[in-house]
C-alpha positions in Angstrom: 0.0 0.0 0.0 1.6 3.1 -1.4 1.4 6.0 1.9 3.3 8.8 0.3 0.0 10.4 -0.4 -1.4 10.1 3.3 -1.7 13.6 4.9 -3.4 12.5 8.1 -4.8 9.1 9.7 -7.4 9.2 12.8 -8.3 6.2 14.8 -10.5 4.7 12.3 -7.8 5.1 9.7 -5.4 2.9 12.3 -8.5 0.6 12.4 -8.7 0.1 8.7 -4.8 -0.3 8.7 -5.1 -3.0 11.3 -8.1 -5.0 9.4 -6.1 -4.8 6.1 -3.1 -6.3 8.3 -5.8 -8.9 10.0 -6.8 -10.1 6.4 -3.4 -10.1 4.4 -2.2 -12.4 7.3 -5.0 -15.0 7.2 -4.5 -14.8 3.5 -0.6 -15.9 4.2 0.0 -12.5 2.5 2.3 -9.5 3.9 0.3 -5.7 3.8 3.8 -3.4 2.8 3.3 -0.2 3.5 5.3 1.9 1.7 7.3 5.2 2.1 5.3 6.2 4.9 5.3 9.7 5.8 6.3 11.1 9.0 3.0 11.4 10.6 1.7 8.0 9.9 5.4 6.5 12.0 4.9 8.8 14.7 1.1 7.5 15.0 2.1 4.0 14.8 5.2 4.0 17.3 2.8 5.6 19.7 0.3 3.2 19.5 2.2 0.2 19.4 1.3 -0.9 16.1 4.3 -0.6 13.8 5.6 -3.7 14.8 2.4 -5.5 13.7 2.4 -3.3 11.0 5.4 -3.3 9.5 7.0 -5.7 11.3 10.6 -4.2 12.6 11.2 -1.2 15.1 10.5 2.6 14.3 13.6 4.4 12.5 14.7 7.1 14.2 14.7 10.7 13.6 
């Protein structure tokens, strides 16, 4: 999934992000999501979802 686009992403956003992630995995299929911006790390480090996500630790700024 391409995120270069993504200007913002609420809870429900983080929802769909994690159903996506649900559904690729009981397909035995990975959900990449690519060249995320900024925003969209910060909100997943803070909620404890990139891992799940995108499967490795946060990069640092």
């Amino acid at each position: 999934m391409e995120c270069a686009g993504l200007t913002t992403c609420d809870a429900l956003g983080l929802a769909a992000l994690l159903m996506l992630g649900r559904r690729a995995r009981a397909a035995d299929c990975l959900l990449r999501l690519g060249n995320r911006p900024a925003r969209l790390e910060k909100l997943l480090a803070v909620t404890g979802t990139h891992g799940y996500l995108v499967g490795q630790e946060p990069r640092q700024a």
